[in-house]
C-alpha positions as CSV (number, residue, x, y, z in Angstrom):
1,X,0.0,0.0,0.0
2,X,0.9,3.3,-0.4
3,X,2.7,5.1,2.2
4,X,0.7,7.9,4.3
5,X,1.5,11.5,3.5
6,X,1.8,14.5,5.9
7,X,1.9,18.0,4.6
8,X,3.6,21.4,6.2
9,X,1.2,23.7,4.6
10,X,2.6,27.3,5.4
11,X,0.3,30.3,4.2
12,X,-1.7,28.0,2.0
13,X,1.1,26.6,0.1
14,X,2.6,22.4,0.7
15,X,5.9,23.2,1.7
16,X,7.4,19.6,2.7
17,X,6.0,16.7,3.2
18,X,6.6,13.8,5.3
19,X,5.9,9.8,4.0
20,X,5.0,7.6,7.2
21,X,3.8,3.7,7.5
22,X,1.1,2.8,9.4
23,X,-0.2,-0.4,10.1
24,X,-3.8,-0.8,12.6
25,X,-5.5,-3.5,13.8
26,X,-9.1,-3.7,15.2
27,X,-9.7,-5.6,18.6
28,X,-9.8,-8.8,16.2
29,X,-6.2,-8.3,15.3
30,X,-7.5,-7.5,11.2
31,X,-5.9,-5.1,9.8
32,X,-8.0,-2.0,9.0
33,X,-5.4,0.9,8.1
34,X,-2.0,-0.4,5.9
35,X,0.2,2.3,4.5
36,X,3.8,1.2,3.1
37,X,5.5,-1.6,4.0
38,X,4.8,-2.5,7.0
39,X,6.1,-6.1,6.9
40,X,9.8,-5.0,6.2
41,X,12.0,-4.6,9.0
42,X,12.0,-1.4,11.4
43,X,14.1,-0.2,15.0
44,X,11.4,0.2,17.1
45,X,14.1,2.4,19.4
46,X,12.3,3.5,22.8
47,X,8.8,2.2,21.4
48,X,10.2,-1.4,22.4
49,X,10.6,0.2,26.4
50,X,7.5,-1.8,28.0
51,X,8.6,-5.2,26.0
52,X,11.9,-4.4,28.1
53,X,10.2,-3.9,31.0
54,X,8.2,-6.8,30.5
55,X,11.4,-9.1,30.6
56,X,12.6,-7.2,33.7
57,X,9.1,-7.7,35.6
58,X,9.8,-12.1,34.4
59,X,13.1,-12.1,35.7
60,X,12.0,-10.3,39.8
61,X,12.3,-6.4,38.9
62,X,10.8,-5.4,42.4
63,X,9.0,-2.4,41.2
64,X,5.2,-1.1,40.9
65,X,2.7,1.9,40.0
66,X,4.8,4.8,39.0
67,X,7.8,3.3,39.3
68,X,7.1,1.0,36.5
69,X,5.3,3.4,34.4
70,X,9.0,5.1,34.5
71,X,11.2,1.6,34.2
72,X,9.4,2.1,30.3
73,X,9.7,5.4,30.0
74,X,11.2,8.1,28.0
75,X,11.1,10.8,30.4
76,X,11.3,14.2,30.4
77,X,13.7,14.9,33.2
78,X,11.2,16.9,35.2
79,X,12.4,16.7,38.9
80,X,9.2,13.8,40.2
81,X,11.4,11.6,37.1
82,X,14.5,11.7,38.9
83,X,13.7,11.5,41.6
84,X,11.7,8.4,40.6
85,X,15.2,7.0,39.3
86,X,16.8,8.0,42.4
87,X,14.0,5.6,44.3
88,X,14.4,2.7,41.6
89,X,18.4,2.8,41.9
90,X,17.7,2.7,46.3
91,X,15.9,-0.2,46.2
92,X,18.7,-2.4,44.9
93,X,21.3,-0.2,46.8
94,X,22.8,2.0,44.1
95,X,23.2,5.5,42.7
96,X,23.4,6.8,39.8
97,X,26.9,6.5,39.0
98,X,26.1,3.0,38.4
99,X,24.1,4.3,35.2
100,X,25.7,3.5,32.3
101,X,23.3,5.6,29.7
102,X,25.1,9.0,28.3
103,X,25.0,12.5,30.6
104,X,22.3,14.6,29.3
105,X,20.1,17.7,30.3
106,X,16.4,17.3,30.7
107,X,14.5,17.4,27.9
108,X,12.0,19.3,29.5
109,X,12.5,22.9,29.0
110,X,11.5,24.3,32.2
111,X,13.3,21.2,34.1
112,X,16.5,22.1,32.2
113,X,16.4,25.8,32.3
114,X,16.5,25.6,36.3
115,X,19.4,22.9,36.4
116,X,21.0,25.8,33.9
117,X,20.5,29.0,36.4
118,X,21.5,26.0,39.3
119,X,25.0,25.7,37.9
120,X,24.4,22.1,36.9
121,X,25.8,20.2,34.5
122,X,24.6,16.9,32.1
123,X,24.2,13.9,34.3
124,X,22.9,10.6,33.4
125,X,20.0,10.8,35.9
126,X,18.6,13.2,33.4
127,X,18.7,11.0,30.6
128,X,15.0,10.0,29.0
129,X,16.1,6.7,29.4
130,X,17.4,6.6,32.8
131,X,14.4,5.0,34.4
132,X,14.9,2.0,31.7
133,X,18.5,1.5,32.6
134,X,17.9,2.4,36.7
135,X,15.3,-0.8,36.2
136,X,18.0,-3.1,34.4
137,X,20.3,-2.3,37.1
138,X,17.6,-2.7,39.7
139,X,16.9,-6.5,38.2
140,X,20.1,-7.5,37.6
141,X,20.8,-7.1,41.9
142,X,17.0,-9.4,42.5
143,X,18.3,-12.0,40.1
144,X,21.9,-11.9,41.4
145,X,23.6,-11.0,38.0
146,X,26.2,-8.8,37.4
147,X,26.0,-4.8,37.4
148,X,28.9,-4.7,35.2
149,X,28.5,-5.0,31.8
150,X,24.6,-5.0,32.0
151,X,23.9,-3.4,28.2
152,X,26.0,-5.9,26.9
153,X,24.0,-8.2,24.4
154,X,25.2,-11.3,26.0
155,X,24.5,-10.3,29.8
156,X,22.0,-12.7,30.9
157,X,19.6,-9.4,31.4
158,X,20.0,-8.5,27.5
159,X,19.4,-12.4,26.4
160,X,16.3,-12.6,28.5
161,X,14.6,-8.9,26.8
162,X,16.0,-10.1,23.9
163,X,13.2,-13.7,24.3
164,X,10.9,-11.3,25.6
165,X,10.9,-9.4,22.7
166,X,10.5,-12.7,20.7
167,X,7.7,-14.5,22.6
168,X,5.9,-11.3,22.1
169,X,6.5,-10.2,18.6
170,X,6.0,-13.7,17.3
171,X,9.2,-13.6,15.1
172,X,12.7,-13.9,15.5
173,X,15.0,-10.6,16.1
174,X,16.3,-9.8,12.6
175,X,19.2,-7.9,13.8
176,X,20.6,-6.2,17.1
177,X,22.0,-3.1,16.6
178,X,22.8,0.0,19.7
179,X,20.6,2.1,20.6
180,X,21.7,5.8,21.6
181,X,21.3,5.1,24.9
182,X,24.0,2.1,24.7
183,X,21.2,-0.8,25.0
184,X,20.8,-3.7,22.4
185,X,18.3,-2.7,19.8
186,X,16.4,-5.4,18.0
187,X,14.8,-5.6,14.6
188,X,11.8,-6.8,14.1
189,X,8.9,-5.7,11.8
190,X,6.0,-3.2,12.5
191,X,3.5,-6.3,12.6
192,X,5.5,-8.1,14.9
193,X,5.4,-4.4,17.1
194,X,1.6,-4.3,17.4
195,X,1.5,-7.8,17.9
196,X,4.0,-7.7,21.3
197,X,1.6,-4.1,21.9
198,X,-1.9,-5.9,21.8
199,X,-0.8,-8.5,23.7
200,X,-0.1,-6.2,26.6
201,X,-3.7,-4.7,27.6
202,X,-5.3,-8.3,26.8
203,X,-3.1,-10.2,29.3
204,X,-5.1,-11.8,32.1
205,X,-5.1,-8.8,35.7
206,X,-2.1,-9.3,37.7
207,X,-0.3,-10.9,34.7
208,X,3.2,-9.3,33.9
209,X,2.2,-8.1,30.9
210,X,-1.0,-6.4,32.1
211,X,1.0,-4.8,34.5
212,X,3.5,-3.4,32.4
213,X,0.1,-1.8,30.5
214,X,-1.8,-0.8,33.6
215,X,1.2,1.0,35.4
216,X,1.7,2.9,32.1
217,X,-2.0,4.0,31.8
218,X,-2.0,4.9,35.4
219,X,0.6,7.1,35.5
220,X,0.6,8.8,31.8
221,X,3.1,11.8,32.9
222,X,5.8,8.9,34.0
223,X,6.2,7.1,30.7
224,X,7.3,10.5,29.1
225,X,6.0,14.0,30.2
226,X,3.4,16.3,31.9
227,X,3.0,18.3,28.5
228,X,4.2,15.6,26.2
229,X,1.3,14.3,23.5
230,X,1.3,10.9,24.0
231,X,0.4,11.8,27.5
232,X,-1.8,13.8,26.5
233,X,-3.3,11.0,24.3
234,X,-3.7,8.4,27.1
235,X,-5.6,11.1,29.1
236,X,-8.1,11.5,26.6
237,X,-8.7,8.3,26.0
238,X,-8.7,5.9,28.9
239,X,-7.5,2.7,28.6
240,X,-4.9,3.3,25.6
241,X,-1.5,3.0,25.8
242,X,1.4,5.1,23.8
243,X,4.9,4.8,23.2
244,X,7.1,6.8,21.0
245,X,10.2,6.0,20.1
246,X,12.8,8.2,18.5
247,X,13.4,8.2,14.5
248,X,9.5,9.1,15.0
249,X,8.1,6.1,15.7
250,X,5.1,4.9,17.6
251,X,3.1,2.5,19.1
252,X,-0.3,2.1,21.0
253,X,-2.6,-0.7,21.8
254,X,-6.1,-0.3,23.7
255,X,-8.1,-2.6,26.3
256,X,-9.9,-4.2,23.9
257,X,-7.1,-5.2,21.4
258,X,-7.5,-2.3,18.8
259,X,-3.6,-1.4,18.4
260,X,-1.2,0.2,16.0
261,X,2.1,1.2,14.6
262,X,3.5,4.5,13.0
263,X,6.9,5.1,11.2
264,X,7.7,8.5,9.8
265,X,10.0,7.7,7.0
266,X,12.2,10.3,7.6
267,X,12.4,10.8,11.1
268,X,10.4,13.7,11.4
269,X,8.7,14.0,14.9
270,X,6.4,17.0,14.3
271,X,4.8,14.3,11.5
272,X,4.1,11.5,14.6
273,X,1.6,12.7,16.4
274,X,-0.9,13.7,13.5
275,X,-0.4,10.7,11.7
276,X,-1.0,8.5,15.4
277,X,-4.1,10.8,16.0
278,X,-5.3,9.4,12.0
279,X,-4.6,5.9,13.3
280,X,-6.3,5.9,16.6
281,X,-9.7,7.3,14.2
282,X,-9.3,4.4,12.0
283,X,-10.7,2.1,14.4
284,X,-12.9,4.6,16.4
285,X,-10.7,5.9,18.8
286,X,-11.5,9.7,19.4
287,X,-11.9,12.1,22.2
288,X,-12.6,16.1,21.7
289,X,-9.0,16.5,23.1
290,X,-7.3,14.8,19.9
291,X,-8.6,17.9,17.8
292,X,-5.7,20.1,18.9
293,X,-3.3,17.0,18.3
294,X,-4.5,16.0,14.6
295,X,-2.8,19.1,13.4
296,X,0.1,21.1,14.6
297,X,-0.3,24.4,13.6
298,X,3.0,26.7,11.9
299,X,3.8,29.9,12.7
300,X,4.8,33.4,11.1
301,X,5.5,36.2,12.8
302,X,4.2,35.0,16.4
303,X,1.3,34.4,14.1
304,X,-0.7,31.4,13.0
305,X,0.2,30.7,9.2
306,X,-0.2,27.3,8.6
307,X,-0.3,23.9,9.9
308,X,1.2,19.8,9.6
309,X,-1.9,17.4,9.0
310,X,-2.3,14.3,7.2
311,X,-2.7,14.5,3.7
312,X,-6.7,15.1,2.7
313,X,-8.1,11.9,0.8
């Protein structure tokens, strides 16, 4: 199938446009949305967070609620996320100079403009994907394996997300490459990603993997941001789940089994969240709030002048 297009429109003129694949299911697992290919092989990056988690919660990750929502996150840096990381690294008796994920400032603006005027420097406790690596840590002390080493893809941690992401997906990993936080990163196709999502929210109460999607539709603002949109998402619609992943991708699966996938060819972000907003529609999933997400508007001047939407049929 053709791939989906996005149009910047600036003062009624196209002036780039973005090519995405999308691939939806309804709670039947048919697909009712297919744009591009969505069979060939993708890098999921941070999208593939809660299958991570997932492994963690199999192998004794003590961790719950909030806490969880943030061991699949890709936070913002705000200060309730570190110190969120700070509470996962205590339980197993660490700090965070046992991270082993790059320094960075918060992504956050206001979080980062106060460590700024504080003096303060990059540190890898502000990293979105601290609370990911703060959890591997965490499990590696509950199942008595090594600290050292931990994002290497033969630690037994990394070979047991690695069959987590397997079991899930329903295919083998294609590929491992590093993602930029320094963990493994598997290949595996878009239909094997909404496969592992819809399995999440249809696993039995109590289950690990209804866990992994209750604690992140709890606790929305932990799995990435107070202001962020797939935040914003999961509030309007209750029981959906989101997770982006960088290289613009996403991922989202709701109670009832209706889930997606959404690649923006070229890596766009400001193309993600219209084209999710389009998928979520295509199987009946709306809420007034996602009418100020289906477009993002462009301005001019400190003026409105155009917008990014999906390309009108």
């Amino acid at each position: 199938m053709a791939e989906l297009i996005v149009e910047v429109v600036r003062s009624g003129f196209v002036e780039s446009v973005h090519r995405a694949r999308v691939l939806v299911v309804n709670a039947n697992g048919s697909p009712v949305m297919v744009h591009g290919d969505t069979g060939s092989l993708t890098s999921p990056r941070s999208a593939m967070k809660p299958l991570q988690a997932l492994a963690m919660l199999r192998c004794g990750l003590p961790a719950a609620d909030e806490l969880l929502a943030l061991a699949c996150a890709s936070h913002s840096g705000e200060p309730f996320h570190v110190d969120g990381v700070r509470k996962i690294l205590a339980m197993a008796g660490l700090d965070e100079s046992a991270l082993a994920c790059p320094a960075d400032l918060p992504f956050d603006r206001e979080s980062r403009d106060r460590v700024v005027r504080e003096h303060g420097t990059p540190a890898r406790i502000y990293m979105n994907c601290s609370g990911k690596h703060a959890a591997m840590l965490a499990t590696c002390v509950a199942t008595g394996w090594p600290t050292d080493g931990y994002l290497r893809p033969g630690h037994p941690l990394q070979r047991a997300i690695r069959a987590t992401v397997e079991d899930l997906t329903g295919e083998r990993v294609a590929a491992t490459g590093v993602d930029g936080c320094g963990a493994p990163l598997f290949f595996v196709s878009m239909a094997g990603v909404v496969r592992a999502f819809r399995r999440l929210p249809l696993a039995a109460p109590g289950s690990p993997e209804r866990r992994i999607a209750d604690a992140m539709r709890a606790y929305p603002e932990w799995t990435s941001g107070t202001a962020r949109p797939e935040a914003e998402l999961m509030r309007a619609i209750p029981g959906l789940l989101v997770k982006v992943g960088a290289e613009a991708f996403n991922a989202f699966a709701f109670s009832d089994g209706r889930a997606g996938a959404v690649k923006i060819e070229d890596g766009g972000d400001r193309a993600r969240t219209p084209v999710t907003v389009a998928a979520l529609r295509a199987v009946g999933l709306d809420a007034p709030e996602l009418a100020g997400l289906a477009t993002t508007p462009l301005f001019g001047g400190g003026e409105p002048v155009g917008e990014i939407r999906v390309r009108r049929p």
